[in-house]
C-alpha positions as CSV (number, residue, x, y, z in Angstrom):
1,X,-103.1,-2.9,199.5
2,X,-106.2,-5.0,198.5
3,X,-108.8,-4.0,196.3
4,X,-110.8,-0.7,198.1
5,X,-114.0,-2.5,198.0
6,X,-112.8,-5.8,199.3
7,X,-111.4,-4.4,202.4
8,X,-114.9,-4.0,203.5
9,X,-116.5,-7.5,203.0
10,X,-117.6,-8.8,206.3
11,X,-117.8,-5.9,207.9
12,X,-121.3,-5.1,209.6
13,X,-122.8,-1.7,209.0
14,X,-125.6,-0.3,211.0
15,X,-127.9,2.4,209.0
16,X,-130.1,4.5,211.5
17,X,-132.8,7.0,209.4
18,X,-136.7,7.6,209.3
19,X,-135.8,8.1,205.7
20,X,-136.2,4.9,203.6
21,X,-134.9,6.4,200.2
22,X,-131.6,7.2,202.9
23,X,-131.8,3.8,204.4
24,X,-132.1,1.6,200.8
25,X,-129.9,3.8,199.2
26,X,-127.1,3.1,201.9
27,X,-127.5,-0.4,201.9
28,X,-127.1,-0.8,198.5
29,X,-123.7,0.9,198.2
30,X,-122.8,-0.8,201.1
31,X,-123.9,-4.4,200.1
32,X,-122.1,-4.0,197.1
33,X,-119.0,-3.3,198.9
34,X,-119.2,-6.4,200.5
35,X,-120.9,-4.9,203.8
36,X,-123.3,-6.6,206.3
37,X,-126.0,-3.9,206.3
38,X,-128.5,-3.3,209.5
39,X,-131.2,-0.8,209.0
40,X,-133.3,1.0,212.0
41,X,-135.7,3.8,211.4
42,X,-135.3,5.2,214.7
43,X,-133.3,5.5,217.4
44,X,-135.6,3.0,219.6
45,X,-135.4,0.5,216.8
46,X,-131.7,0.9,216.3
47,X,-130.9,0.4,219.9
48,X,-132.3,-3.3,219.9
49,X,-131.1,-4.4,216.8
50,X,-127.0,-2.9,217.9
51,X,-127.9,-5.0,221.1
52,X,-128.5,-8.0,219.1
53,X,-126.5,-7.4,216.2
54,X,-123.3,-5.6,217.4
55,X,-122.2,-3.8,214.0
56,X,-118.8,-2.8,213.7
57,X,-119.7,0.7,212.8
58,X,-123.4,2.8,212.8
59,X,-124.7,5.6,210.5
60,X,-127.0,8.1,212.2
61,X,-129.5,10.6,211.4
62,X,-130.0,12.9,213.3
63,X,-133.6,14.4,212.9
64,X,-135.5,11.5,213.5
65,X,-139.1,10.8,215.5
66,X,-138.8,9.3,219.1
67,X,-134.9,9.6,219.8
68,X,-133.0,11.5,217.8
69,X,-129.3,10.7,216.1
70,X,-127.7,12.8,219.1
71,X,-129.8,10.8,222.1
72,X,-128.9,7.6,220.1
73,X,-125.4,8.2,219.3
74,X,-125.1,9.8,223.2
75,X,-127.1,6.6,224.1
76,X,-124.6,4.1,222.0
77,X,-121.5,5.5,223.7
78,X,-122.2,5.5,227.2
79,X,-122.9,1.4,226.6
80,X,-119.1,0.1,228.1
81,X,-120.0,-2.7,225.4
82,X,-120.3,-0.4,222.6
83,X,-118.3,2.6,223.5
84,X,-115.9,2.2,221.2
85,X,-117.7,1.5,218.0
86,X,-118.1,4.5,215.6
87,X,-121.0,6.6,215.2
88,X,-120.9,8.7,212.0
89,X,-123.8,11.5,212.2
90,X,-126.0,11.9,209.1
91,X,-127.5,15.7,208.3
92,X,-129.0,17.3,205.5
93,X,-127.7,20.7,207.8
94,X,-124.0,21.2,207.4
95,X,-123.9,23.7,210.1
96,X,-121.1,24.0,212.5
97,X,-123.3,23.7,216.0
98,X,-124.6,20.7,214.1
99,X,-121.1,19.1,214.1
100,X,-120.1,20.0,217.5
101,X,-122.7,18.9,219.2
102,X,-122.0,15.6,217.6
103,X,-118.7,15.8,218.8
104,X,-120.4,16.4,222.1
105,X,-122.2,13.5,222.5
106,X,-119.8,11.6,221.3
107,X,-119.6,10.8,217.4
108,X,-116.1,10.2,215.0
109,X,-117.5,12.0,212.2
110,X,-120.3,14.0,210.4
111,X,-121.7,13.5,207.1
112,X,-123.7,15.8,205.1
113,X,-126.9,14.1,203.0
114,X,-127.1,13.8,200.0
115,X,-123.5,11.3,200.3
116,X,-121.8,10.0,197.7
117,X,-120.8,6.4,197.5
118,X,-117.3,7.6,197.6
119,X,-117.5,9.6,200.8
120,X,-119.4,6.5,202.5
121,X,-117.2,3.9,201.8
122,X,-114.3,6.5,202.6
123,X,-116.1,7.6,206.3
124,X,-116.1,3.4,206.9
125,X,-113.0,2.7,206.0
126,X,-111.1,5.6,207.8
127,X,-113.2,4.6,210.9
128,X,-114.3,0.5,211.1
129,X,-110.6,-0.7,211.4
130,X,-109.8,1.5,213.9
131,X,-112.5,-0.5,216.2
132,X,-111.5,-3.6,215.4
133,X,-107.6,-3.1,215.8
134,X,-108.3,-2.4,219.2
135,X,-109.9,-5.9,219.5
């Protein structure tokens, strides 16, 4: 197996959060894993720019103004065209209703904020190639 890092060069990333410290801080671990990074800071914005974009896997917050991470995610799935792409649910609350109802609505995974680079890169690569095998 390659390099961990280089395994995810090319790969477009999609970070959802009203949070800009959560939004630069992602897309600089992920740039520097080689990632195409997309930032929204809503789930209005996000839902135009994965229209246009198409990223191969999408970070969500949850609490966020407008449409929150589970409207969005729930939103994102029920799209035929994007269906199968991963949504990974970002919380500050590790709670267990919390990660059931993303479940619910139809998320892979949950991931508790503050990450660490480790668990992001880990959370994309367990769940981006599993999207594009299917391809």
């Amino acid at each position: 197996m390659q390099n961990a890092d280089a395994d995810l060069s090319g790969l477009k990333v999609m970070v959802v959060d009203d949070s800009k410290t959560i939004r630069r801080t992602a897309e600089t671990l992920l740039k520097k894993a080689g990632c195409e990074v997309l930032t929204a800071e809503d789930g209005f914005e996000a839902l135009s720019v994965i229209a246009d974009n198409h990223p191969d896997l999408i970070f969500v917050d949850i609490m966020m103004p407008r449409l929150d991470g589970y409207q969005t995610c729930a939103l994102v799935k029920r799209n035929e065209m994007f269906r199968s792409t991963p949504v990974i649910m970002l919380s500050s609350k590790d709670g267990l209703f919390d990660r059931a109802r993303g479940r619910v609505v139809g998320s892979e995974e949950y991931l508790t904020k503050p990450f660490t680079k480790e668990e992001l890169l880990d959370v994309i690569r367990k769940h981006a190639f599993t999207n594009s095998d299917a391809a």
